[in-house]
LOLUM-448228 format. One record per residue: residue number from 1; residue in three letters; x, y, z of N, C-alpha, C in turn. Coordinates in Angstrom, 2 decimals. Layout:
N
SITE  nr rest     n_u     n_v     n_w    ca_u    ca_v    ca_w     c_u     c_v     c_w
SITE NUM  ALA       X       Y       Z       X       Y       Z       X       Y       Z
...
***
This chain:
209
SITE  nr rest     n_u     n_v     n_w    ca_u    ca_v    ca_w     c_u     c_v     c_w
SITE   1  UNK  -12.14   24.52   -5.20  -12.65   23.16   -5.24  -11.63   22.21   -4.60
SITE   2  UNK  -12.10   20.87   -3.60  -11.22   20.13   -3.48  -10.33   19.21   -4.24
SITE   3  UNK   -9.96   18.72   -3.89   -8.95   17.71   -4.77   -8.53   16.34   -3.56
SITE   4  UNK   -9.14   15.34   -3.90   -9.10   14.21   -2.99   -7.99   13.16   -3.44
SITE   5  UNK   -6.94   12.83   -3.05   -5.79   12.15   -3.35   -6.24   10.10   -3.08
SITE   6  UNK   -6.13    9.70   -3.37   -5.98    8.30   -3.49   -4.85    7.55   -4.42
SITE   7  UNK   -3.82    7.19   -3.04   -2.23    6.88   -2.93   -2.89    5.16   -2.81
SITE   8  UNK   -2.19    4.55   -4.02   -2.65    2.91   -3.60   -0.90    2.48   -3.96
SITE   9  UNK   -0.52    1.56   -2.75    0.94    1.13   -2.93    0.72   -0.59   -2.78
SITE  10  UNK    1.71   -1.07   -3.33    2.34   -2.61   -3.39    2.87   -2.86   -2.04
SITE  11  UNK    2.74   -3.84   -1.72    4.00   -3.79   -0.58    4.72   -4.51   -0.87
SITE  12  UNK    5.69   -4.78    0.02    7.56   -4.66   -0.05    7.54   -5.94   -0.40
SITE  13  UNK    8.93   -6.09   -0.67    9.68   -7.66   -1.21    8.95   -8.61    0.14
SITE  14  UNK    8.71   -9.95   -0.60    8.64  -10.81    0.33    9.49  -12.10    0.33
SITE  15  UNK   10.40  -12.11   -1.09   11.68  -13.12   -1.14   13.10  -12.07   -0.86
SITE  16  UNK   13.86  -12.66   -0.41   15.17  -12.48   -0.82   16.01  -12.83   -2.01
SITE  17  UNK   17.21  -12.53   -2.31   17.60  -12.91   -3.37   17.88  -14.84   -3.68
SITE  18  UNK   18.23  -14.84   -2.55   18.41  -16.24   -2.56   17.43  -17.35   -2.25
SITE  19  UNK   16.15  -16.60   -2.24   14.89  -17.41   -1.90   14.36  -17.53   -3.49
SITE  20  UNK   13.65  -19.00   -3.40   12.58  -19.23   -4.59   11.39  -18.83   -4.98
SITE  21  UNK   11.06  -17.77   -5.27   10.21  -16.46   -5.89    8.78  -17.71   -6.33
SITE  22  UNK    7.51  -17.49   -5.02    6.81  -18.37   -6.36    5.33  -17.36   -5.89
SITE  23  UNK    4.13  -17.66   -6.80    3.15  -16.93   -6.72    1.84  -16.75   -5.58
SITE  24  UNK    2.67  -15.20   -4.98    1.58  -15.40   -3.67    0.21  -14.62   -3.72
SITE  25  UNK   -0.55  -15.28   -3.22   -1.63  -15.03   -3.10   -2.38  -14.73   -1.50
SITE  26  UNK   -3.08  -15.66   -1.13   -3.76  -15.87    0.24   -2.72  -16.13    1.55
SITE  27  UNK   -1.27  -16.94    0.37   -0.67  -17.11    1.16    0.01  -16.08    2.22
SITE  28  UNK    0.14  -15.91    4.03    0.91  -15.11    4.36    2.19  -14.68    5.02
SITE  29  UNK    2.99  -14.15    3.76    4.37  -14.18    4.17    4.83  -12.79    4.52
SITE  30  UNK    5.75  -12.80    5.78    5.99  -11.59    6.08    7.02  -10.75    5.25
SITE  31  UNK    7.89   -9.80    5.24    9.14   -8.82    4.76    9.67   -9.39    4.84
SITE  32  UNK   11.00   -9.68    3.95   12.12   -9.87    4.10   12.76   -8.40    4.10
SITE  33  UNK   13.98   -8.07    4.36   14.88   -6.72    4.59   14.67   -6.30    3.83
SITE  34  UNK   14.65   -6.69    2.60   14.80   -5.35    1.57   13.10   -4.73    1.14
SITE  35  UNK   12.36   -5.99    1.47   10.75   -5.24    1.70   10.76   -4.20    2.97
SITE  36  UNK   11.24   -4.60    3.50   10.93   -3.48    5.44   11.55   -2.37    4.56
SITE  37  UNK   12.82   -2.26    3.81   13.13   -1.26    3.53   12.76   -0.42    1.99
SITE  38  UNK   11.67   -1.36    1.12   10.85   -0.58    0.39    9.59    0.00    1.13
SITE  39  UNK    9.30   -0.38    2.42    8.53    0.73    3.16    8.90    1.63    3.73
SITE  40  UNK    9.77    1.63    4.10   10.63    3.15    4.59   11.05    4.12    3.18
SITE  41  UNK   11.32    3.63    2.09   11.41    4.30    1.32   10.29    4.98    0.18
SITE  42  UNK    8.79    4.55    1.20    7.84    4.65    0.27    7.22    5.82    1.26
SITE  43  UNK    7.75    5.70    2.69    7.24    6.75    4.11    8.50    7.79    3.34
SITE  44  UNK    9.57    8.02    3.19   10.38    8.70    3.22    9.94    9.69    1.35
SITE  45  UNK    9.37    9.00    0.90    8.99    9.47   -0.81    7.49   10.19   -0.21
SITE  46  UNK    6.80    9.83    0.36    5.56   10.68    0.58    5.47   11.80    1.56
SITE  47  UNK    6.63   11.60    2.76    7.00   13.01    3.41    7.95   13.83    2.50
SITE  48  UNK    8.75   13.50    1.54    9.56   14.70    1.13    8.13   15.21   -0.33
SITE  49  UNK    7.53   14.52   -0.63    6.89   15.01   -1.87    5.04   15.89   -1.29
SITE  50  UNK    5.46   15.62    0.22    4.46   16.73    0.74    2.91   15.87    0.36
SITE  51  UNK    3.40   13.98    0.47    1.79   13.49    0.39    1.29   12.64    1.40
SITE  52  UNK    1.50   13.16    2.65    1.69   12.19    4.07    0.15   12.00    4.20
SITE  53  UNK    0.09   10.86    4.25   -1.47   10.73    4.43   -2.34   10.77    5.48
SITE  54  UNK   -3.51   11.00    5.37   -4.36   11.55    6.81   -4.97   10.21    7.11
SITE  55  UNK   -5.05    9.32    6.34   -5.82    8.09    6.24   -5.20    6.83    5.89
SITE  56  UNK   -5.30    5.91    6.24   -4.56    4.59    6.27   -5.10    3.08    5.96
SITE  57  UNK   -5.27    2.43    4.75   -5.95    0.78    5.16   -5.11    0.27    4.55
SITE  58  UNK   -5.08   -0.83    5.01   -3.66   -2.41    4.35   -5.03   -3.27    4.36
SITE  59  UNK   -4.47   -4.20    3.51   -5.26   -5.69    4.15   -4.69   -6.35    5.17
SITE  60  UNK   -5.28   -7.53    4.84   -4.84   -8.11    6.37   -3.85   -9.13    6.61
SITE  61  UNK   -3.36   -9.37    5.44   -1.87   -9.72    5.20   -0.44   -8.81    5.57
SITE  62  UNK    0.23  -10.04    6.50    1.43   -9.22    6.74    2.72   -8.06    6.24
SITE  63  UNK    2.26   -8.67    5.00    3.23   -7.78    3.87    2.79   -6.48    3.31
SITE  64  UNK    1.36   -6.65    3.72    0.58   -4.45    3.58    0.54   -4.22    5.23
SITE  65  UNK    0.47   -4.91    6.29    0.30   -4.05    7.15    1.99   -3.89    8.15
SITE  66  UNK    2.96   -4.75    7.59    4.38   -4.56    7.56    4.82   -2.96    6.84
SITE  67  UNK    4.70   -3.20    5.49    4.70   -2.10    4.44    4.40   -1.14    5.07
SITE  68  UNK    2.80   -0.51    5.45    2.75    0.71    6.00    3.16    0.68    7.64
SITE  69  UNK    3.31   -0.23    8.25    4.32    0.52    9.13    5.82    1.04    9.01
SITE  70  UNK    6.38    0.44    8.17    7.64    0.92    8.10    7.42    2.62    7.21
SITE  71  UNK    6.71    2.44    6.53    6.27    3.67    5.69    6.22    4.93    7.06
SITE  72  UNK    5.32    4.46    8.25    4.77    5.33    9.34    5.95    5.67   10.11
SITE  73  UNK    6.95    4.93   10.09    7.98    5.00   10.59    9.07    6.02   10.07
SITE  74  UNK    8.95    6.10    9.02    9.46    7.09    8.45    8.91    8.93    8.10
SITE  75  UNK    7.51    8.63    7.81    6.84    9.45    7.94    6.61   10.15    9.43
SITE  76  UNK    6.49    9.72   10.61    6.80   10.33   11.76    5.43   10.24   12.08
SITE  77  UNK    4.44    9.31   11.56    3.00    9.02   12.10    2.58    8.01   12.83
SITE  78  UNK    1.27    7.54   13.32    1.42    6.67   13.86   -0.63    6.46   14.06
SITE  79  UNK   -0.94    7.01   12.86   -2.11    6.89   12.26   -2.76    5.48   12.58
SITE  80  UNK   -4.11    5.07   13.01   -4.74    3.31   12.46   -4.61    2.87   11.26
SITE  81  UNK   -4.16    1.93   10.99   -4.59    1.42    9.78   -5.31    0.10    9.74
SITE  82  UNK   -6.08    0.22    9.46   -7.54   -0.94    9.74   -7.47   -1.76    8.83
SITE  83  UNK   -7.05   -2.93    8.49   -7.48   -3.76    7.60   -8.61   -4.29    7.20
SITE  84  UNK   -8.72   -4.30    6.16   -9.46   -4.59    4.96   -9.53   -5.72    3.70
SITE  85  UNK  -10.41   -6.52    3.85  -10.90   -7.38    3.38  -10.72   -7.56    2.14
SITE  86  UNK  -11.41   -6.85    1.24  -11.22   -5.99    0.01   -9.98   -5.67   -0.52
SITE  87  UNK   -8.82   -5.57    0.07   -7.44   -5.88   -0.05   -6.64   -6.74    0.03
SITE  88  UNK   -7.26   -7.77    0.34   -6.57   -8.94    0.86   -5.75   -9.67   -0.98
SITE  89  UNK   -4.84  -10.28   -1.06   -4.61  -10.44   -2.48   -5.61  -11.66   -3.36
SITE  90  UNK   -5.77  -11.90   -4.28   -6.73  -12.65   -4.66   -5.87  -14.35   -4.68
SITE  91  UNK   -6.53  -15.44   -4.81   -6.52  -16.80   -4.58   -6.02  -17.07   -5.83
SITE  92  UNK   -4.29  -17.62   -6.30   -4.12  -18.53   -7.01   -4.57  -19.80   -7.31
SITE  93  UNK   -5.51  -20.02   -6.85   -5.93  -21.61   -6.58   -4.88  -22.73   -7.33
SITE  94  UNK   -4.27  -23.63   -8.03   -3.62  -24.15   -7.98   -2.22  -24.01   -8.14
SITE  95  UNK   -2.10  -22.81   -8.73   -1.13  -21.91   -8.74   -0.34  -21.40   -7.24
SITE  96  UNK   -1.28  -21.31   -6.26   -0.97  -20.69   -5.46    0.34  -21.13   -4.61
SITE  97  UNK    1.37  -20.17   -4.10    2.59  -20.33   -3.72    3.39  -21.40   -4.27
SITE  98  UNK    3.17  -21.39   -6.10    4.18  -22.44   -6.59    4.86  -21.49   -7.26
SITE  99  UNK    6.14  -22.26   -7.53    7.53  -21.20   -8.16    6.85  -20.68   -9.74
SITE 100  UNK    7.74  -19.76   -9.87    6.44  -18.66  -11.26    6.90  -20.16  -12.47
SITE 101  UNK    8.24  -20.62  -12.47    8.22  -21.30  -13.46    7.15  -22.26  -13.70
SITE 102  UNK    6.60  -23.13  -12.52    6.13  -23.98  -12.61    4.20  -23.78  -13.19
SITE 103  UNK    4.17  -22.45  -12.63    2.75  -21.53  -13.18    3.31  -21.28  -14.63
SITE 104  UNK    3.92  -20.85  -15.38    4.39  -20.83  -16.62    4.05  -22.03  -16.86
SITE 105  UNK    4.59  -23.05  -16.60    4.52  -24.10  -17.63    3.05  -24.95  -17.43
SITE 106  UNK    2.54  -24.92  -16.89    1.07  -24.92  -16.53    0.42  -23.85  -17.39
SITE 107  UNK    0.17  -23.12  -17.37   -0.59  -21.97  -17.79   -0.19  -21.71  -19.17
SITE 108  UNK    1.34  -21.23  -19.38    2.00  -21.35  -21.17    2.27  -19.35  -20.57
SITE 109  UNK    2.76  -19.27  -21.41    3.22  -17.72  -21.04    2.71  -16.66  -22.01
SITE 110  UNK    2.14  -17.08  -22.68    0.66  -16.29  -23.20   -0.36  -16.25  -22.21
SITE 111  UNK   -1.16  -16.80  -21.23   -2.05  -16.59  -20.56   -1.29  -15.49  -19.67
SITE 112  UNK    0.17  -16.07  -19.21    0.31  -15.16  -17.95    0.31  -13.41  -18.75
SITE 113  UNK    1.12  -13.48  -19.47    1.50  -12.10  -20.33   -0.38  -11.68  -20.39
SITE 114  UNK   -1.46  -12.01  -20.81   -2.51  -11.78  -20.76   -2.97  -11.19  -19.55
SITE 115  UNK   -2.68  -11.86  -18.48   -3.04  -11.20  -17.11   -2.26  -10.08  -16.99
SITE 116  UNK   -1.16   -9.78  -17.43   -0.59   -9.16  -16.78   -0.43   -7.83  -17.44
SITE 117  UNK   -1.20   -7.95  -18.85   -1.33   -6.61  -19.59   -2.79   -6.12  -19.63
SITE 118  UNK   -3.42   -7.17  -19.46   -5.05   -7.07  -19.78   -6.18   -7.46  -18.71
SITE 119  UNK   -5.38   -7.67  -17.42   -6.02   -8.45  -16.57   -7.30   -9.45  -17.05
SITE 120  UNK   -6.98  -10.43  -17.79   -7.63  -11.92  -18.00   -7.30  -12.99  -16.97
SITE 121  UNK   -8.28  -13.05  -16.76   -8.06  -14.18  -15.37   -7.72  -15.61  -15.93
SITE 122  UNK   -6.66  -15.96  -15.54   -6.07  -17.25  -16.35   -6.76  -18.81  -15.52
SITE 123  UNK   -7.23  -19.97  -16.32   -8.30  -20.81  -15.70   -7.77  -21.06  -14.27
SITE 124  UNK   -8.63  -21.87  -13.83   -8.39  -22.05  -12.20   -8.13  -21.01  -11.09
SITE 125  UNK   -7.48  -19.88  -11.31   -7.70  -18.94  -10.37   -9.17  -18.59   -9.97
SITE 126  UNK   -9.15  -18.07   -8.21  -10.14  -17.77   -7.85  -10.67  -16.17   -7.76
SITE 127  UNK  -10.99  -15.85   -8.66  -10.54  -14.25   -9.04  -12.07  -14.14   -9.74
SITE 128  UNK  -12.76  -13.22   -9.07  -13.93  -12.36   -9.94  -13.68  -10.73  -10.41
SITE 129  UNK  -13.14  -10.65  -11.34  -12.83   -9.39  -11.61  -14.19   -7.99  -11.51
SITE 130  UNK  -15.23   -8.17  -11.86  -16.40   -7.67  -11.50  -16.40   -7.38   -9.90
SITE 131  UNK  -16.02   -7.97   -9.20  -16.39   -8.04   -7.73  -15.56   -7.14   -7.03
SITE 132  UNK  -13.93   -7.33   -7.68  -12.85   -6.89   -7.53  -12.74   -5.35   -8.08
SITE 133  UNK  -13.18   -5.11   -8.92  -13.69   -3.82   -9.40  -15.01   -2.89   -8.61
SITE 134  UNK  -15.84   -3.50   -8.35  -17.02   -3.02   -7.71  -16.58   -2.51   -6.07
SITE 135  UNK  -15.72   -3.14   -6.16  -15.63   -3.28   -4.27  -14.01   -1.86   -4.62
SITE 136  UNK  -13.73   -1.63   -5.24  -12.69   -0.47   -6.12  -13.71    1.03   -5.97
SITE 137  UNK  -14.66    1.00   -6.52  -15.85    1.74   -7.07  -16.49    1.97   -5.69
SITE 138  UNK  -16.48    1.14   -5.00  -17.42    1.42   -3.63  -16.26    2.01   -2.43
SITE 139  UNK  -15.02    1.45   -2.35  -14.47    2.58   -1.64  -14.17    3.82   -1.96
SITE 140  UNK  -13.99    3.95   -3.32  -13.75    5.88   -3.60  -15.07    6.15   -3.35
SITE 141  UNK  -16.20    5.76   -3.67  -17.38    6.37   -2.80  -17.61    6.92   -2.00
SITE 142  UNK  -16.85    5.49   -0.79  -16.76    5.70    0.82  -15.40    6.72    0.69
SITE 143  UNK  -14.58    6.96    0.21  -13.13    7.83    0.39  -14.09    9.39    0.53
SITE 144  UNK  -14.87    9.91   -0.82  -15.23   10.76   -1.32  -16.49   11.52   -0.56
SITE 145  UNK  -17.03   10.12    0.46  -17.87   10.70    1.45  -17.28   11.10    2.47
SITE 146  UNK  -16.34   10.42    3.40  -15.99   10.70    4.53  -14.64   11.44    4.59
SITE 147  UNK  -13.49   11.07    3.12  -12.69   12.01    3.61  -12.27   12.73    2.43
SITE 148  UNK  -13.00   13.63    1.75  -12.97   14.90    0.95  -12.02   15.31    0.98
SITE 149  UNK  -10.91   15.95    0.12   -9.75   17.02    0.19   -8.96   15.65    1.16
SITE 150  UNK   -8.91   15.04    1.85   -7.68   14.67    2.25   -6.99   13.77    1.01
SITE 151  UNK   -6.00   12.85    2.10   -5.01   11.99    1.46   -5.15   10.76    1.97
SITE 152  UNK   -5.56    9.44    1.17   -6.11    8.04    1.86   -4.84    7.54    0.98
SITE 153  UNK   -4.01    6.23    1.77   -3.60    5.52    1.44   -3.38    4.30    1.50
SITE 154  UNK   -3.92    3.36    0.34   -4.03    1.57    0.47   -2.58    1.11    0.50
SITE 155  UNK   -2.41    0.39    1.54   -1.52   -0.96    1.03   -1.86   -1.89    0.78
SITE 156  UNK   -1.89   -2.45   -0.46   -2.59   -3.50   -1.15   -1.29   -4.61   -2.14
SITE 157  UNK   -1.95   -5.82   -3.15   -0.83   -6.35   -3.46   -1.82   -6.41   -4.90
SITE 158  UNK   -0.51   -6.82   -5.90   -0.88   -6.45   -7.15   -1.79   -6.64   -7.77
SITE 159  UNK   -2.43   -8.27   -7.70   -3.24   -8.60   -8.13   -5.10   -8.10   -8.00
SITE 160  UNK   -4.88   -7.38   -6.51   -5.63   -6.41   -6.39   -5.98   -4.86   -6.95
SITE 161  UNK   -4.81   -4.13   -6.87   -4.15   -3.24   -7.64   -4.32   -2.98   -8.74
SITE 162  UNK   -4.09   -3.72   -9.66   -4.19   -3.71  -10.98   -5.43   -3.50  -11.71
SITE 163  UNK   -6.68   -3.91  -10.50   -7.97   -3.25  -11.08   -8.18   -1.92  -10.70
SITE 164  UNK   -7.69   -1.19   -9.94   -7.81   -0.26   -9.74   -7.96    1.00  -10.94
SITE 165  UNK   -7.68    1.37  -12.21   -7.32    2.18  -13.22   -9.07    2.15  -13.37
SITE 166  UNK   -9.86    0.97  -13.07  -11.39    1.17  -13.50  -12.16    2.36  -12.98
SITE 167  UNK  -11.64    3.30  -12.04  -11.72    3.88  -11.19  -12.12    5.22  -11.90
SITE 168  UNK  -11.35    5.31  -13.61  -10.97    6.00  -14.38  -12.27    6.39  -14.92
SITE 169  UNK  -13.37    4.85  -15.21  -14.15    5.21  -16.43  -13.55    4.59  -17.17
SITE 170  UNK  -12.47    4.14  -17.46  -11.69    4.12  -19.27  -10.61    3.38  -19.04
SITE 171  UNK  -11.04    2.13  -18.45   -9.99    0.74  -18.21   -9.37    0.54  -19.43
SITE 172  UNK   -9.68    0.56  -20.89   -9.20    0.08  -21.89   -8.30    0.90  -22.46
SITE 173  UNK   -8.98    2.06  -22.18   -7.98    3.59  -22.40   -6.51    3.46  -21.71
SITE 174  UNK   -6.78    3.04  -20.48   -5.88    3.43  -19.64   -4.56    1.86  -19.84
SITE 175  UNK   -5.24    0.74  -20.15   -4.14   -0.19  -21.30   -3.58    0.40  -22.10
SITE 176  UNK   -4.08    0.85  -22.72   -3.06    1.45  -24.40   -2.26    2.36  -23.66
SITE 177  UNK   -2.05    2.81  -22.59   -0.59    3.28  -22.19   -0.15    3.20  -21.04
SITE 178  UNK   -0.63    2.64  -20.32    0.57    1.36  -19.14    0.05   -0.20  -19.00
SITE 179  UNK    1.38   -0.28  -18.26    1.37   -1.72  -17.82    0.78   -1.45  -16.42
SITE 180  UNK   -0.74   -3.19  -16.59   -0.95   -2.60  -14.97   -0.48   -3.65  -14.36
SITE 181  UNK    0.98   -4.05  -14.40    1.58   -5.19  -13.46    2.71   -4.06  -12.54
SITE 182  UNK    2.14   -3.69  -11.06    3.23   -2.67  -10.53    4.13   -3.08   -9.90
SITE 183  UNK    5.36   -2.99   -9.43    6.38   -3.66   -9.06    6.21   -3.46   -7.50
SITE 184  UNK    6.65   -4.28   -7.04    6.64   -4.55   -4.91    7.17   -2.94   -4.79
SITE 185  UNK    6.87   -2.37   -3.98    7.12   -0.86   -2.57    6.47    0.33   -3.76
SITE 186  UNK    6.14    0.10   -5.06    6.09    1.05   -5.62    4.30    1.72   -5.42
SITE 187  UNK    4.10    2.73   -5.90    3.03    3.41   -5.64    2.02    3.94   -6.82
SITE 188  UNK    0.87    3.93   -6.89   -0.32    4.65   -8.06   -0.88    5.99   -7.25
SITE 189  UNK   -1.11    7.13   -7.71   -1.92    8.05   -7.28   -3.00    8.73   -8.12
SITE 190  UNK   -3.87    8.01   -7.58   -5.43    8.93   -8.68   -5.92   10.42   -7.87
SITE 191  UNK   -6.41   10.91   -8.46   -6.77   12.24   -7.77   -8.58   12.63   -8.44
SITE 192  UNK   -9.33   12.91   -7.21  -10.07   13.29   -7.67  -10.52   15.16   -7.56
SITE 193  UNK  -11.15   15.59   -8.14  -11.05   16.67   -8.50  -12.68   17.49   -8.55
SITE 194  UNK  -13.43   17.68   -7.28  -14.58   17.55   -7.61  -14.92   19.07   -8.46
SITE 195  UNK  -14.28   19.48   -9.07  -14.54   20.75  -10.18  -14.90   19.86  -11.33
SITE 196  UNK  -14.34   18.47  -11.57  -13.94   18.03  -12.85  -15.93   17.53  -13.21
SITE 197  UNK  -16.33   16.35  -12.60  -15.54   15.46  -10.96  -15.31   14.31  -11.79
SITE 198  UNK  -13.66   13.70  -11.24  -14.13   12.25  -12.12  -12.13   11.77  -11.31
SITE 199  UNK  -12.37   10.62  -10.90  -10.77   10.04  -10.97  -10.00   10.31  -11.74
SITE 200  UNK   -8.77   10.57  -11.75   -7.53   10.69  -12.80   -6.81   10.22  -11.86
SITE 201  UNK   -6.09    9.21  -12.95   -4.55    8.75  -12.68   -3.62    9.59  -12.85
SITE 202  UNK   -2.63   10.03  -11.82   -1.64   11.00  -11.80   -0.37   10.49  -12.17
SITE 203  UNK   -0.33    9.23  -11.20    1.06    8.38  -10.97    0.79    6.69  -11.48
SITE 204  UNK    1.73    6.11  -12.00    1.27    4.98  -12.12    1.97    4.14  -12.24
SITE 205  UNK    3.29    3.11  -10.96    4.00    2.63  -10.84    5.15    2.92  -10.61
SITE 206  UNK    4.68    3.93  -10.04    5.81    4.80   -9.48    6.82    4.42   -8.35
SITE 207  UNK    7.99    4.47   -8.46    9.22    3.60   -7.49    9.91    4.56   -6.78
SITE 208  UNK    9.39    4.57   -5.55   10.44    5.74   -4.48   12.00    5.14   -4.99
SITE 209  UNK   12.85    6.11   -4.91   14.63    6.13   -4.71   14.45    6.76   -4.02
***
């Protein structure tokens, strides 16, 4: 029986240390160094662990289609990767590209902690979680039709990401034992298994060294 891999990664830093960290969304900002170099270390973690992928989509933000090139770069490929809509990160709306403190104190740090364990969409964001899920559900579809037994991999950003576990069947299940807030270059791998048939989460925030 096959076994169909679906690799969904974060992409790389987009502050430096000495830059003011605030919440991105629509906004598009490219790598800073140490992002270019959580994509090389995310190409260099999937060629030594034997999961080089046959398949490729980012959105259409610079910081997933940065990410998997440096990834390709390391990996020794040089695959399309087509952006995608459906990946793109979701709309802070007033929130958007302000420093996290200033979303804290707006919001209170109970709402954010809410999003970020339970995905609750905190007011004013432009976020349909239903939609964001469905459009989750409709590419392993499309993965499961066209590329069977291979290896597809998203570069996507968190707020997208994080719905992904619905994939499972058992979103609530899959709360009671992780966090779905994943950290920048790191990676999720679900696997499907058509003996079973059903998604499983294999990996889940997983950080190339």
């Amino acid at each position: 029986m096959s076994k169909t891999l679906l690799i969904i990664a974060r992409h790389g830093n987009t502050f430096a240390p000495e830059d003011t960290v605030t919440r991105l969304g629509k906004t598009d900002l490219p790598l800073v160094k140490s992002g270019l170099e959580q994509g090389r270390k995310l190409g260099r973690y999937l060629k030594n662990a034997g999961l080089v992928p046959d398949v490729i989509f980012t959105s259409s933000l610079k910081r997933t289609v940065q990410t998997a090139e440096q990834a390709q770069s390391e990996m020794g490929t040089s695959l399309p990767a087509p952006p995608l809509e459906i990946f793109n990160e979701i709309d802070y709306g007033p929130d958007e590209n302000k420093p996290e403190g200033t979303v804290v104190a707006r919001l209170g740090a109970d709402v954010i902690k809410a999003w970020d364990t339970e995905a609750v969409v905190p007011d004013g964001w432009k976020i349909n979680p239903e939609v964001i899920t469905q459009n989750w559900r409709d590419f392993a579809a499309d993965v499961l039709k066209n590329h069977t037994g291979k290896k597809v991999l998203v570069v996507t950003s968190n707020g997208i990401a994080r719905f992904s576990p619905h994939l499972t069947g058992d979103f609530k299940g899959f709360l009671s034992t992780n966090s779905i807030k994943i950290a920048t270059g790191a990676l999720c791998i679900f696997e499907y298994d058509s003996a079973v048939p059903c998604w499983v989460c294999k990996e889940w925030n997983l950080k190339p060294g």
